[in-house]
C-alpha positions as CSV (number, residue, x, y, z in Angstrom):
1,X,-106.7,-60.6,26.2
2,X,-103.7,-58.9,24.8
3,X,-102.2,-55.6,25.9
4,X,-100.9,-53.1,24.5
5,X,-97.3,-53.8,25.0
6,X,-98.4,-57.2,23.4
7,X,-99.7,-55.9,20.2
8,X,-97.1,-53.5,19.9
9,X,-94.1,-56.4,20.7
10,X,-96.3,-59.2,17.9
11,X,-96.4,-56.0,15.4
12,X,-92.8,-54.9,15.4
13,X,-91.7,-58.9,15.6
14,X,-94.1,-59.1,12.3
15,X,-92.3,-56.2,10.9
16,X,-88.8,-57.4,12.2
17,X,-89.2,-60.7,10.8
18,X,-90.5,-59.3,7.4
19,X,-87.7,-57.3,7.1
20,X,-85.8,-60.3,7.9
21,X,-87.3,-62.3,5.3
22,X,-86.5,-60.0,2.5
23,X,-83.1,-59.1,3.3
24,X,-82.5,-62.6,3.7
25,X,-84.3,-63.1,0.1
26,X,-82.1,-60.6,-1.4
27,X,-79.2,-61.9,0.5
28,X,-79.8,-65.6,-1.1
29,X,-80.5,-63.4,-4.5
30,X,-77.1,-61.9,-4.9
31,X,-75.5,-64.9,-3.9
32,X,-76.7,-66.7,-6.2
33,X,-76.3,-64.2,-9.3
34,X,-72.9,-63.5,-8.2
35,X,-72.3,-67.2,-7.7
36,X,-73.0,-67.8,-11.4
37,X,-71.2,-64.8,-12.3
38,X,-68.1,-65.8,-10.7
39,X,-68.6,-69.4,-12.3
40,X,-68.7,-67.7,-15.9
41,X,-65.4,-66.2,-14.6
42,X,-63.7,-69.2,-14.0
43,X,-64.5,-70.9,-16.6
44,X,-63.4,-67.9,-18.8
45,X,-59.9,-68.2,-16.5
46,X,-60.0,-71.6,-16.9
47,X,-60.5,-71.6,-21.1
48,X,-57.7,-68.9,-20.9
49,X,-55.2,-70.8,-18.9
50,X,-55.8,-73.8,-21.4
51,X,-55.0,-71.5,-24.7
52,X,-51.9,-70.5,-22.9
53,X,-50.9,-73.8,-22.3
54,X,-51.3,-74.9,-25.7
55,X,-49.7,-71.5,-26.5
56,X,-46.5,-72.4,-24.7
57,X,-46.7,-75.9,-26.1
58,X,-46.6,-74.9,-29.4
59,X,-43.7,-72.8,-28.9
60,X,-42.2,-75.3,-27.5
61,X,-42.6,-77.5,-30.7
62,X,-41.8,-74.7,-33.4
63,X,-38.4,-74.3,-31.3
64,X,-37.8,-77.7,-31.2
65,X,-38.9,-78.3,-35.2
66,X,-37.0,-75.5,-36.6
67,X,-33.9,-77.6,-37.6
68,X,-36.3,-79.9,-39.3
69,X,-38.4,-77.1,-40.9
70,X,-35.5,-75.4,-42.2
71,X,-34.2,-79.1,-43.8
72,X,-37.7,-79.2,-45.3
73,X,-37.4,-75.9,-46.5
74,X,-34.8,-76.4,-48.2
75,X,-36.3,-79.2,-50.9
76,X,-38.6,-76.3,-51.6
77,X,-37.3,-73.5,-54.0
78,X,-38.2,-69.7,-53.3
79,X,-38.9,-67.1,-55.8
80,X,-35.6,-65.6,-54.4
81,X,-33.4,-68.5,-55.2
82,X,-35.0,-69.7,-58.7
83,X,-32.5,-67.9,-60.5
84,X,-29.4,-69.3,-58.2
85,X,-31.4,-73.1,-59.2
86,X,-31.2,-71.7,-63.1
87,X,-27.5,-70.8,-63.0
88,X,-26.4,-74.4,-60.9
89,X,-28.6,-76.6,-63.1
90,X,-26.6,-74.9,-66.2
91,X,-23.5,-75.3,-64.6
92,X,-23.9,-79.0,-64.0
93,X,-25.0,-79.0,-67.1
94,X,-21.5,-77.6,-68.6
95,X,-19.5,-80.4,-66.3
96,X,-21.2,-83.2,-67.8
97,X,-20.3,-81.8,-71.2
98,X,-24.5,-81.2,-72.2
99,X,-25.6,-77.8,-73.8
100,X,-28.5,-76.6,-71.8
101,X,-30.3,-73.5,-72.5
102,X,-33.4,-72.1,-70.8
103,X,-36.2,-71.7,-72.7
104,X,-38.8,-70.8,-70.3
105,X,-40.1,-70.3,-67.1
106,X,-43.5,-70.0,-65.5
107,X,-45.1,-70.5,-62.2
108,X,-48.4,-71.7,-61.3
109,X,-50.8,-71.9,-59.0
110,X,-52.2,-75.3,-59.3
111,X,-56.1,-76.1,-58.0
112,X,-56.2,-77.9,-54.6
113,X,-51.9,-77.7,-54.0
114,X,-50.7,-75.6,-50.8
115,X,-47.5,-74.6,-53.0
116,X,-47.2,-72.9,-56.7
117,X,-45.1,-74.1,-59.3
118,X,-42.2,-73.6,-61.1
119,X,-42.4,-74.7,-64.5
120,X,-38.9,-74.3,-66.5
121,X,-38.2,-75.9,-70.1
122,X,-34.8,-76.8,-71.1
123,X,-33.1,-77.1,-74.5
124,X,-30.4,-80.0,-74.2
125,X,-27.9,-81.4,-76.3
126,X,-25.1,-83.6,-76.6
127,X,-24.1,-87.3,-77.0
128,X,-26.5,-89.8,-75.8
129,X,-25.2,-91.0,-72.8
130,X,-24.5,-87.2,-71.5
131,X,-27.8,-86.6,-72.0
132,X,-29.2,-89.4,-70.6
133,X,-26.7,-88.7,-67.8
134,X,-28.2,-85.0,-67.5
135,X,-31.7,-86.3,-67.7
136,X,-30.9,-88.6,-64.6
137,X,-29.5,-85.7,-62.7
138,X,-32.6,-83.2,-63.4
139,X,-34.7,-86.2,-62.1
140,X,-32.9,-86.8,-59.1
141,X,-32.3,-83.2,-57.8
142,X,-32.9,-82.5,-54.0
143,X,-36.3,-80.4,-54.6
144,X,-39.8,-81.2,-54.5
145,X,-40.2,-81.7,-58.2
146,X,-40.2,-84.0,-61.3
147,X,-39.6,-84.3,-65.3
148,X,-43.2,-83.3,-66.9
149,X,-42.2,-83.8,-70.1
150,X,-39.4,-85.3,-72.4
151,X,-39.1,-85.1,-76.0
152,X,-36.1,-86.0,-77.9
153,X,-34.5,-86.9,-81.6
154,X,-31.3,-88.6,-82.4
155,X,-28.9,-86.4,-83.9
156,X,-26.0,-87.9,-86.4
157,X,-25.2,-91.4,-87.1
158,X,-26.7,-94.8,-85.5
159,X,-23.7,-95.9,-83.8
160,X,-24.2,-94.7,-80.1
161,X,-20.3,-93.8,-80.0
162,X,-21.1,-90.5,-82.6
163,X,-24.9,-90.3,-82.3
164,X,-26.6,-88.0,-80.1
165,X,-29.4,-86.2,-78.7
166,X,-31.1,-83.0,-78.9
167,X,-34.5,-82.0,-77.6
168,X,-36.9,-80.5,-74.9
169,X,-37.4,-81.1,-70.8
170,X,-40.3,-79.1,-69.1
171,X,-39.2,-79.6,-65.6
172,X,-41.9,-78.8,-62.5
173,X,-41.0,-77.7,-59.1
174,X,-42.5,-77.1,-56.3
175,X,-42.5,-73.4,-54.8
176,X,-42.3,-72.1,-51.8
177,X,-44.2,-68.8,-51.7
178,X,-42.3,-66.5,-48.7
């Protein structure tokens, strides 16, 4: 037979260890959803941590390539220094004894290049091997370029010592937009 005291010590240990139960539930509950909450967290942190180390990595290269960059750059005209290019090109010109006039000048923006170009026609003239010697020079320059386009008629008599040459050279160059 149960007493009293009994039922009242097996109710309130029912009660105690439903109480118990649940907070324990709970407990597990929050442990858990915080659990995955802090593991979003650190993965965030640990994403983070590797964009900063790639961040200081590449500042780390562009410091160590600028030298090179600025070498490179320099093969590459600007918009700021075509008409520097212009004015040496028809001063070299004068040295080897060639007439060189500008005729025009156009940039482009080709399909499928990362740089525009510079497209510049000359008017030369003097003796054949001036020419040829100018023609050698404008294919040799230090820039990202090349000779499009050559056209040219012998002026004066056959003998190569008082013939020479007169004609056009579209020249294209690569341009660096800044």
């Amino acid at each position: 037979m149960l007493t009293n005291k009994t039922k009242n010590v097996a109710i309130f240990s029912l009660i105690f260890f439903l109480v118990s139960g649940g907070v324990l539930g709970f407990t597990v509950y929050k442990i858990i959803s915080l659990g995955a909450e802090l593991q979003k967290q650190s993965e965030i942190v640990a994403r983070n941590n590797v964009l900063q180390k790639k961040y200081t990595e590449l500042l780390s290269v562009l410091k160590q390539t600028e030298r090179e960059r600025e070498t490179l750059t320099s093969y590459l005209l600007t918009e700021q220094k075509t008409v520097d290019f212009l004015t040496e090109i028809e001063q070299i010109a004068k040295t080897q004894g060639v007439e060189l006039s500008t005729d025009s000048l156009s940039v482009s923006k080709p399909d499928g290049k990362k740089f525009d170009e510079l497209v510049i026609t000359f008017s030369i003239k003097g003796s054949e091997k001036r020419v040829k010697n100018m023609i050698q020079t404008l294919e040799t320059l230090p820039y990202s370029g090349h000779v499009t386009q050559l056209s040219l008629i012998r002026t004066g008599s056959v003998p190569a010592t008082t013939s020479g040459f007169s004609g056009n050279i579209e020249l294209t160059l690569s341009l660096l937009s800044i």
